[in-house]
Backbone as CSV, one residue per row, in Angstrom:
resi,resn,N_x,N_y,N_z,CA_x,CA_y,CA_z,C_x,C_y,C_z
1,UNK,0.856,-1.196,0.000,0.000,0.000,0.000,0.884,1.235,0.000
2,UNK,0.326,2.201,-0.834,1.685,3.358,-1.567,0.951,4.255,-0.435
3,UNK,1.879,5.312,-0.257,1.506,6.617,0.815,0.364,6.863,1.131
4,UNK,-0.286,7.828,-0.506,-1.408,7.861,-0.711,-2.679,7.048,-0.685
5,UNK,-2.324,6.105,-0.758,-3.366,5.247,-0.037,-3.698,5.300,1.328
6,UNK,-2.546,4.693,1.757,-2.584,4.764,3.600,-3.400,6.215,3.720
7,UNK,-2.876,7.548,3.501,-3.592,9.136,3.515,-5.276,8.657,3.561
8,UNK,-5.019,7.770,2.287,-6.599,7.977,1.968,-7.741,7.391,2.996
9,UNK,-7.024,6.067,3.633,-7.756,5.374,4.426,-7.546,5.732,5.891
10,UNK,-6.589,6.700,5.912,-7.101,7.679,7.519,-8.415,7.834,7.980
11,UNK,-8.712,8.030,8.902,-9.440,8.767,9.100,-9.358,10.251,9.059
12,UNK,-10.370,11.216,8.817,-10.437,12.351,8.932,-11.304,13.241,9.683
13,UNK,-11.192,14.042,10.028,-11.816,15.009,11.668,-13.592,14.964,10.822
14,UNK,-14.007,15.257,9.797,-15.168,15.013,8.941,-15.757,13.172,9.438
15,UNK,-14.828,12.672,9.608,-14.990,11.039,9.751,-15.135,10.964,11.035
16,UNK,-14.656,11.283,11.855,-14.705,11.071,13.369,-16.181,12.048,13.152
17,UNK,-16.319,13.459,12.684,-17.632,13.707,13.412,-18.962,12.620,13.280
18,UNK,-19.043,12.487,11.642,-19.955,11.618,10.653,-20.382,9.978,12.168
19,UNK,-19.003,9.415,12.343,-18.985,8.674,13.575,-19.914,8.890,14.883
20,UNK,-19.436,10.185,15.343,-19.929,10.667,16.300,-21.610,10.937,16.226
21,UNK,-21.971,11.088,15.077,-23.207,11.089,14.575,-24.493,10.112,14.782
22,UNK,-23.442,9.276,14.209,-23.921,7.494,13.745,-24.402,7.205,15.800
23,UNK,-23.145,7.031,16.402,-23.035,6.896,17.753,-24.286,7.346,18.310
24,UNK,-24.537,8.579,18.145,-25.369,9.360,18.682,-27.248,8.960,18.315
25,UNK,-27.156,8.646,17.370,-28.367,8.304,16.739,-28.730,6.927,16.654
26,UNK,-27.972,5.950,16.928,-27.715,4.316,17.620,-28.191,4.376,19.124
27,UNK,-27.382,5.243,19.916,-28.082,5.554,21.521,-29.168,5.813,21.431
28,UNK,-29.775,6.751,20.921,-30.931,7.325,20.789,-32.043,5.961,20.472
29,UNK,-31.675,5.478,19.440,-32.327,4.213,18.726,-32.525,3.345,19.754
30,UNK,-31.365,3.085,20.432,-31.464,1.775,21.495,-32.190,2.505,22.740
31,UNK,-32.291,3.352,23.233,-32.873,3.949,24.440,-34.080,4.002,24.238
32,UNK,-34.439,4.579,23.147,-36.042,4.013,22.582,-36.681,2.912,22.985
33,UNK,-35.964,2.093,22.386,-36.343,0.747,21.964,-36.493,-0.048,23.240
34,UNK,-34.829,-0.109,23.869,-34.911,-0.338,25.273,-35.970,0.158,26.378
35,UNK,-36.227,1.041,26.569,-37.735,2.165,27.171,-38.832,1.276,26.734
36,UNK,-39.294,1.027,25.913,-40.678,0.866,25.434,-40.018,-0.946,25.625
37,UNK,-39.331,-1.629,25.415,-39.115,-3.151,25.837,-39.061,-3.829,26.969
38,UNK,-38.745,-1.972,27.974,-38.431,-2.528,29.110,-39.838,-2.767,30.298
39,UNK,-41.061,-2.012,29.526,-42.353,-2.665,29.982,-42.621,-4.350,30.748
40,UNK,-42.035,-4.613,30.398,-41.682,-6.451,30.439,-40.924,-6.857,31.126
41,UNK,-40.717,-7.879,31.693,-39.368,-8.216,32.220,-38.705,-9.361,30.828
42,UNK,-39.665,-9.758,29.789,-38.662,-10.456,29.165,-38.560,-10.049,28.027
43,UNK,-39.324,-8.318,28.039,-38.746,-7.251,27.055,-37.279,-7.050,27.776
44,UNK,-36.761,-6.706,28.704,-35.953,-5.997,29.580,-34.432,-7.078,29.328
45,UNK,-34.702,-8.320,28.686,-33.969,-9.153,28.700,-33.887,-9.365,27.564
46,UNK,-34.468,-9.186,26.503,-34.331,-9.489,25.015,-33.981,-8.117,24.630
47,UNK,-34.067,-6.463,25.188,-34.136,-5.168,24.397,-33.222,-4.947,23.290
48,UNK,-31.894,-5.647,23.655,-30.605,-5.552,22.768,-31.014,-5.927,21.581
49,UNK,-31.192,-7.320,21.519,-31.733,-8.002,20.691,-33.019,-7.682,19.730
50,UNK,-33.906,-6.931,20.326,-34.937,-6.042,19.833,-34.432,-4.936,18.712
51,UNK,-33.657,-3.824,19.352,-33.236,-3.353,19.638,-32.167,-3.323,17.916
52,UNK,-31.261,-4.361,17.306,-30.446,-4.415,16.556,-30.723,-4.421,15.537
53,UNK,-33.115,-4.946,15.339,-33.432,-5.047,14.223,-32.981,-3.959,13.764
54,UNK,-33.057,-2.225,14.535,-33.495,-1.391,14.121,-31.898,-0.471,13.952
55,UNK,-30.737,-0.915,14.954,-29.332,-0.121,14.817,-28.923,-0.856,13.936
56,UNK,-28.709,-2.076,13.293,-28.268,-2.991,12.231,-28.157,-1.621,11.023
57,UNK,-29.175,-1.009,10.883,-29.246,0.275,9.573,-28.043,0.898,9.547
58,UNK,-28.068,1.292,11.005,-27.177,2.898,11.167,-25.758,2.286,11.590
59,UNK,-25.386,1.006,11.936,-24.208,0.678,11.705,-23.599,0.322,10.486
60,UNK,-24.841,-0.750,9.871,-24.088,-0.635,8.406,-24.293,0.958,7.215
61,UNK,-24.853,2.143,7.385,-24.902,3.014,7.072,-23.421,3.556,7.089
62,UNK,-22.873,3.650,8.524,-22.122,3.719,8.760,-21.145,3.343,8.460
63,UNK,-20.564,2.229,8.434,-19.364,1.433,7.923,-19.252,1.721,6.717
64,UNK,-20.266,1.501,5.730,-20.779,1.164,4.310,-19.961,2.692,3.612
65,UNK,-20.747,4.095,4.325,-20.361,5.401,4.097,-18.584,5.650,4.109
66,UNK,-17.934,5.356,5.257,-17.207,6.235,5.600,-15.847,4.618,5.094
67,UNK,-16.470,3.448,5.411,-15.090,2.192,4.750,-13.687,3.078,5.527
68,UNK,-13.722,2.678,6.208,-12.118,3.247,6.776,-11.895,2.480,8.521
69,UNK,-10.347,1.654,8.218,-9.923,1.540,9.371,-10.207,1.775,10.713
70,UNK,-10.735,1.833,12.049,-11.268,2.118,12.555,-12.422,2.639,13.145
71,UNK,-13.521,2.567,12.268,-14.759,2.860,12.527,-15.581,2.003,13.691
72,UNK,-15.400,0.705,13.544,-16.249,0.167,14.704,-15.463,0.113,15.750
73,UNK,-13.907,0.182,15.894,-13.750,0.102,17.048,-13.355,2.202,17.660
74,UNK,-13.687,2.986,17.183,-13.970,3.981,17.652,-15.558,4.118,18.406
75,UNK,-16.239,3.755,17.296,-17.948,3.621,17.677,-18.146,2.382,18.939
76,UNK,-17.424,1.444,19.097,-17.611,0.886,20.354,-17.212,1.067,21.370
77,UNK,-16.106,2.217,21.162,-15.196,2.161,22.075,-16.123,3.768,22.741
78,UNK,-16.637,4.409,21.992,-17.484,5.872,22.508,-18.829,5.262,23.236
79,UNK,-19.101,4.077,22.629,-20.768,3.093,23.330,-19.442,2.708,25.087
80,UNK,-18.896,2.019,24.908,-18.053,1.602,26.048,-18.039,2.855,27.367
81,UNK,-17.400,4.060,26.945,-17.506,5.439,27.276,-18.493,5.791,28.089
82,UNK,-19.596,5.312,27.357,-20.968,6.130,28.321,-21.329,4.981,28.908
83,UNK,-21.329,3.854,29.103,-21.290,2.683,29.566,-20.934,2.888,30.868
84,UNK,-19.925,3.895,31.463,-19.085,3.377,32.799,-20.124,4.071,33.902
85,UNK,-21.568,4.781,33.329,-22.479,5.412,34.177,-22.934,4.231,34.909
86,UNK,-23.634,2.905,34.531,-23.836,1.831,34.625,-23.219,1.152,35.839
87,UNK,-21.927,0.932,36.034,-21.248,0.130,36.880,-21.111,-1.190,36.700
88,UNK,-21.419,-1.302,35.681,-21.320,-2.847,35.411,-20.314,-3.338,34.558
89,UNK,-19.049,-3.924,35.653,-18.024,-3.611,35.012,-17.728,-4.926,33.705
90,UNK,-18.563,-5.883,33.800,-18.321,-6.610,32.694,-18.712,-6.143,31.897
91,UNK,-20.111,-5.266,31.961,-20.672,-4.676,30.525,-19.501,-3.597,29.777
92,UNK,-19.361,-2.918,30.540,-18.000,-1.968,29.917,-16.666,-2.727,29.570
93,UNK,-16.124,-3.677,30.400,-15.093,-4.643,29.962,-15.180,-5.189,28.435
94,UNK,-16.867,-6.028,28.582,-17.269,-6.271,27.185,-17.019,-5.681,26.340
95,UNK,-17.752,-4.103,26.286,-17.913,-3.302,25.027,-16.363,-2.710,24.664
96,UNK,-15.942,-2.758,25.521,-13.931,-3.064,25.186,-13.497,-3.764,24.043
97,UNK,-14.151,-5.582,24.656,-13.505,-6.096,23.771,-14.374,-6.358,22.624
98,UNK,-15.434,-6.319,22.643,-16.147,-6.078,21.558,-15.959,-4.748,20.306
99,UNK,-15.358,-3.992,20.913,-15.392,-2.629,20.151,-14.011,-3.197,19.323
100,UNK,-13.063,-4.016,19.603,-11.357,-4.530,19.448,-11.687,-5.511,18.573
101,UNK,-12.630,-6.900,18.565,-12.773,-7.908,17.547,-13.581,-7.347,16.637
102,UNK,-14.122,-6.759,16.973,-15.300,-6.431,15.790,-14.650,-5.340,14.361
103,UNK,-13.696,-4.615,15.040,-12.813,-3.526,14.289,-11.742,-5.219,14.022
104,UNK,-11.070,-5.438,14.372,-10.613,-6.713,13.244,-11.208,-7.643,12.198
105,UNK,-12.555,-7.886,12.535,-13.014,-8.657,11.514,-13.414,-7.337,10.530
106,UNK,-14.162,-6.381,10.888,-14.457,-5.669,9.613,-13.500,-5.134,8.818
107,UNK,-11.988,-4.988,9.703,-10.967,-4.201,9.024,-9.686,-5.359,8.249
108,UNK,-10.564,-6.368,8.117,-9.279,-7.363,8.114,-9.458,-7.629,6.490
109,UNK,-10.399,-6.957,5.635,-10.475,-6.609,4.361,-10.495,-4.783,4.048
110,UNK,-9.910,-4.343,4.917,-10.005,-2.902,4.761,-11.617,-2.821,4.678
111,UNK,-12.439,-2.857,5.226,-13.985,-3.012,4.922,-14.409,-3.251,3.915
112,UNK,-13.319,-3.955,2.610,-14.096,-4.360,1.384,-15.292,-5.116,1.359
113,UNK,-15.520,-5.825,2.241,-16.614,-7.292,2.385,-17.248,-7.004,2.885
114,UNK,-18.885,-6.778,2.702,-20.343,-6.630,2.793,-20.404,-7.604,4.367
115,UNK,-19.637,-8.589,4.061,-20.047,-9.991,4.873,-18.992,-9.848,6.326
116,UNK,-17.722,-9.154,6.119,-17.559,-8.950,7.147,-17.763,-7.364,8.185
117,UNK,-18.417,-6.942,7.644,-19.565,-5.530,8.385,-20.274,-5.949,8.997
118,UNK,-21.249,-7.000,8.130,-22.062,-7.611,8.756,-21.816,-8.855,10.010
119,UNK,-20.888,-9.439,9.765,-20.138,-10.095,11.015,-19.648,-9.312,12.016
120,UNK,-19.008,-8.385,12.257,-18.667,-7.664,12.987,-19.388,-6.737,13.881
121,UNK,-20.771,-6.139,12.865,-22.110,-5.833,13.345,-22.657,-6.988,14.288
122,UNK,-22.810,-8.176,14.038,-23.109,-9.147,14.773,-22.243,-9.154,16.161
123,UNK,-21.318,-9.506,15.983,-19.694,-10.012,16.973,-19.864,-8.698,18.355
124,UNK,-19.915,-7.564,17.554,-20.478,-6.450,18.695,-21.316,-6.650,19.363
125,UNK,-22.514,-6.880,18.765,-23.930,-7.192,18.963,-24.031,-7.615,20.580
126,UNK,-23.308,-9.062,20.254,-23.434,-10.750,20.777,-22.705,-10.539,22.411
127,UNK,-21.421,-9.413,21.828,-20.465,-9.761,22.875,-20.694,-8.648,24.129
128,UNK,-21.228,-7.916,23.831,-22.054,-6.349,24.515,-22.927,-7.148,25.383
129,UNK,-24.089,-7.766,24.964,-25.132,-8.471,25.001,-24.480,-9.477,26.240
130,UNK,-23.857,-10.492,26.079,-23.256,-11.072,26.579,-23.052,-11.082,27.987
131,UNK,-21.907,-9.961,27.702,-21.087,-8.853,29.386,-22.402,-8.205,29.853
132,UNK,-22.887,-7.446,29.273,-24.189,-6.666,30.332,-24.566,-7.613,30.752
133,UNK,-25.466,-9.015,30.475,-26.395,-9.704,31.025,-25.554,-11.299,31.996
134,UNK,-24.889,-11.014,32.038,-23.571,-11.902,32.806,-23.941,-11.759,33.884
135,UNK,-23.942,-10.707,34.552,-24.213,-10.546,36.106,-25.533,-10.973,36.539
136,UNK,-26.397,-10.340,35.516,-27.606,-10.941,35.711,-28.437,-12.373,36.366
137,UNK,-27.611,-12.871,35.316,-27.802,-14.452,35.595,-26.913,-15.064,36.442
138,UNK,-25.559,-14.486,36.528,-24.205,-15.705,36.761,-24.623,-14.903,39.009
139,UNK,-25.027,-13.243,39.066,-25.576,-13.698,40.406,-26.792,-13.315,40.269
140,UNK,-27.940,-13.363,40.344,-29.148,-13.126,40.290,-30.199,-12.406,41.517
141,UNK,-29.753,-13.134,42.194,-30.192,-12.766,43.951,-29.409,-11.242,44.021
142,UNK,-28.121,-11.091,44.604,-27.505,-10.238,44.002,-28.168,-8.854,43.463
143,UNK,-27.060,-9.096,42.210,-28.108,-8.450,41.313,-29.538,-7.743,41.216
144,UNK,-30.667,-8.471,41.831,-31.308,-8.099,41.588,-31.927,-7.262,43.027
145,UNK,-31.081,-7.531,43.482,-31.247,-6.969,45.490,-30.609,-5.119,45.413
146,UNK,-29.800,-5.072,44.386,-29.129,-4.160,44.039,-29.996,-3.099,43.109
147,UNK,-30.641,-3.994,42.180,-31.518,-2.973,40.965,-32.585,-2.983,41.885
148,UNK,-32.948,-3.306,42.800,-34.797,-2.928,43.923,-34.292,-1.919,44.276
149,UNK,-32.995,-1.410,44.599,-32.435,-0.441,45.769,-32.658,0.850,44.621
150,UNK,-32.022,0.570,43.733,-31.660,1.518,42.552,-32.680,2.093,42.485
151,UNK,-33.877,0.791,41.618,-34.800,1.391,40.541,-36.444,1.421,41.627
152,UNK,-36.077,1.162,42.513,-37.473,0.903,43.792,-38.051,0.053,43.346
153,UNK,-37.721,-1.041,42.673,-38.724,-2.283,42.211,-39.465,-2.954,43.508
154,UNK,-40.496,-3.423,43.267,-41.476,-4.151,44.107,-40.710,-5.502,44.055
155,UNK,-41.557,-6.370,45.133,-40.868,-7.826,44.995,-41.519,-8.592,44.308
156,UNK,-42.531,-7.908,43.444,-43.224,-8.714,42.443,-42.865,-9.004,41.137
157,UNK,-42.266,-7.536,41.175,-41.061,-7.505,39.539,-40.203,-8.023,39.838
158,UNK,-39.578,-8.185,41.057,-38.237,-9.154,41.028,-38.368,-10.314,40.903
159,UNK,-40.031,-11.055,41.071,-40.187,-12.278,41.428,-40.164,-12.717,39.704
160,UNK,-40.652,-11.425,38.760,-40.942,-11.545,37.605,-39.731,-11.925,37.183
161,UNK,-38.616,-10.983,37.359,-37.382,-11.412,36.749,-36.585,-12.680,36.883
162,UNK,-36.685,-13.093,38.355,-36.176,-14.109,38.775,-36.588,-15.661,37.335
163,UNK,-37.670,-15.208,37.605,-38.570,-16.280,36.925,-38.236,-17.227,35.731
164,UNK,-37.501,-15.739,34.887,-36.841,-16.107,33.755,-35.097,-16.338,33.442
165,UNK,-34.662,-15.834,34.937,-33.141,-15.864,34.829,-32.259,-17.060,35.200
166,UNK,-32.341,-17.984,34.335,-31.331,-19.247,34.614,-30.694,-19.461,32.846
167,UNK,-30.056,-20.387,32.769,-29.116,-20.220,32.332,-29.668,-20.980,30.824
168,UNK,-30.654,-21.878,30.733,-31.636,-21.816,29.676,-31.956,-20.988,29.238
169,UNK,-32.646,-20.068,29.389,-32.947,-19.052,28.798,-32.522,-17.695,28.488
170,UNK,-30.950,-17.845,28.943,-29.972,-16.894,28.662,-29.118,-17.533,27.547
171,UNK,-29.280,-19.136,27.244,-28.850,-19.075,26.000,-29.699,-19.299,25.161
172,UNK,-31.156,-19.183,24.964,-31.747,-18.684,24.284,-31.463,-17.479,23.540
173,UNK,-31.677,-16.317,24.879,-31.435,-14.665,24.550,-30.192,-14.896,23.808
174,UNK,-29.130,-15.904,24.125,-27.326,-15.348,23.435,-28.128,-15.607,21.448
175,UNK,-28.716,-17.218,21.146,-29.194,-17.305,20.087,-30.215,-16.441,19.541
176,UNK,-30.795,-15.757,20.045,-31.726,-14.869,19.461,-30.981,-13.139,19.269
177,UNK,-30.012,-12.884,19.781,-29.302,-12.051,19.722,-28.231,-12.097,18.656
178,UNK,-27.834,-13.185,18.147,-26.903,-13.492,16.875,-27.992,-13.514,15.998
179,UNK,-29.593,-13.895,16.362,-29.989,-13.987,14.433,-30.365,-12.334,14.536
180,UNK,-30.977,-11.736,15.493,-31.396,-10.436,14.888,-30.299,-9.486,14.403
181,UNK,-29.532,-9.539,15.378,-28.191,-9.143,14.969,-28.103,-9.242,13.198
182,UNK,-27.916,-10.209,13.080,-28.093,-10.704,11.830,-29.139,-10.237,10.369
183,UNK,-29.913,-10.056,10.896,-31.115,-9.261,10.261,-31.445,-8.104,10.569
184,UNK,-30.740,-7.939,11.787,-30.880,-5.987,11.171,-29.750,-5.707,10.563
185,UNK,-28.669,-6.455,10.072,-27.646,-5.596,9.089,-28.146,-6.414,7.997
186,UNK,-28.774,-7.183,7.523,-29.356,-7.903,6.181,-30.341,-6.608,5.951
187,UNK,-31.283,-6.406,6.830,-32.249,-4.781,6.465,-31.913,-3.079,6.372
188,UNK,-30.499,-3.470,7.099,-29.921,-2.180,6.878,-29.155,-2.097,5.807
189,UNK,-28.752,-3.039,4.952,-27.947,-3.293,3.546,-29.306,-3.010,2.533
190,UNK,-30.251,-3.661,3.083,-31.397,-3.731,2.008,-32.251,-2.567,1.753
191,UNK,-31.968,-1.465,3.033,-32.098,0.145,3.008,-31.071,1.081,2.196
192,UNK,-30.117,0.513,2.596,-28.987,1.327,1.825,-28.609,1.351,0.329
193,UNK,-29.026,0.354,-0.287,-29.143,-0.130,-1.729,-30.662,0.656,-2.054
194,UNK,-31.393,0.404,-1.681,-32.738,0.664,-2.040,-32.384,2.424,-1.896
195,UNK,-32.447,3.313,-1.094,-32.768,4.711,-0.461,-31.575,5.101,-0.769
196,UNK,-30.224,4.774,0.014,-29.667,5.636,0.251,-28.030,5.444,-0.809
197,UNK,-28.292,4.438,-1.163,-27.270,4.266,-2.292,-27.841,5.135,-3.950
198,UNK,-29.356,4.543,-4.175,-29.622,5.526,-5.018,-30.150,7.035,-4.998
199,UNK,-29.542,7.323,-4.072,-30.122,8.884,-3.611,-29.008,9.477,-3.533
200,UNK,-27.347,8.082,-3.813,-26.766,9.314,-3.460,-25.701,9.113,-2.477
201,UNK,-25.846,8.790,-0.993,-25.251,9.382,-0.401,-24.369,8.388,0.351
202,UNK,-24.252,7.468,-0.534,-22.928,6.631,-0.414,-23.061,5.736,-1.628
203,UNK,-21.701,5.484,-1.842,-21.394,4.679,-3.134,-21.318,3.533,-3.107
């Protein structure tokens, strides 16, 4: 790879904002989504997963637009960032290393490959998903003695949560979190071709 190349596949202060954008409008997306899922307790446990039909767009928007070295692991690493409000230190540990594999698989063709965006979109997804809901299950009692204090839950919602938290049905949530994963960057490719490729505003 000649100079000018490398130049080209910098990033640029235009690229970091465009990023910062994407970031911003993904939170937004998931806080939504999360809010209105979290009605439930086994909305509250699937939201991510909910949740990816709809960021799957704006990550592969993202990647798709800007193709350059570091994009997902800047964008995971700014999700990681606001993460440390939380305290949950596997969830932030996670989105660490999630923000680190996921920027290797997509960058390990310079983002030439459709297929590895979309893997990497996933790999984030899965491994975020993962670390947040770890504590959950792995202490539960715990855990959930901690979010009554927090969030003033009754012992009826805890009894709700309890209900569903063993380790069956957390690998359920891990499999249902790799296919949506999965299909919201299959619908966010299938937006971007359709709208926003012929409109224009990426090539």
């Amino acid at each position: 790879m000649n100079t000018n190349t490398r130049k080209e596949n910098r990033l640029t202060a235009k690229d970091l904002i465009n990023i910062g954008v994407f970031v911003a409008i993904y939170l937004v997306t998931y806080i939504i989504v999360a809010t209105i899922a979290g009605l439930t307790a086994i909305g509250v446990l699937v939201c991510t997963s909910i949740a990816s039909l709809f960021t799957g767009t704006i990550y592969m928007l993202m990647a798709v637009k800007i193709r350059k070295r570091g994009v997902f692991f800047i964008a995971g690493m700014s999700t990681a960032l606001l993460t440390l409000t939380s305290g949950n230190v596997f969830g932030i540990v996670g989105s660490v290393i999630a923000a680190v594999v996921s920027e290797c698989i997509a960058s390990r063709n310079h983002y030439g490959k459709i297929s590895d965006l979309i893997m990497a979109f996933v790999t984030t997804n899965v491994i975020s998903f993962v670390s947040f809901m770890l504590p959950m299950y792995g202490a539960t009692q715990e855990y959930m003695s901690k979010a009554a204090e927090r969030f003033n839950l009754s012992q009826e919602t805890i009894g709700a949560y309890i209900k569903y938290l063993n380790w069956y049905t957390f690998g359920i949530a891990v499999v249902i979190s790799i296919v949506t994963a999965f299909i919201g960057a299959l619908i966010g490719l299938k937006i971007l071709n359709k709208h926003f490729r012929k409109a224009g505003l990426i090539k």
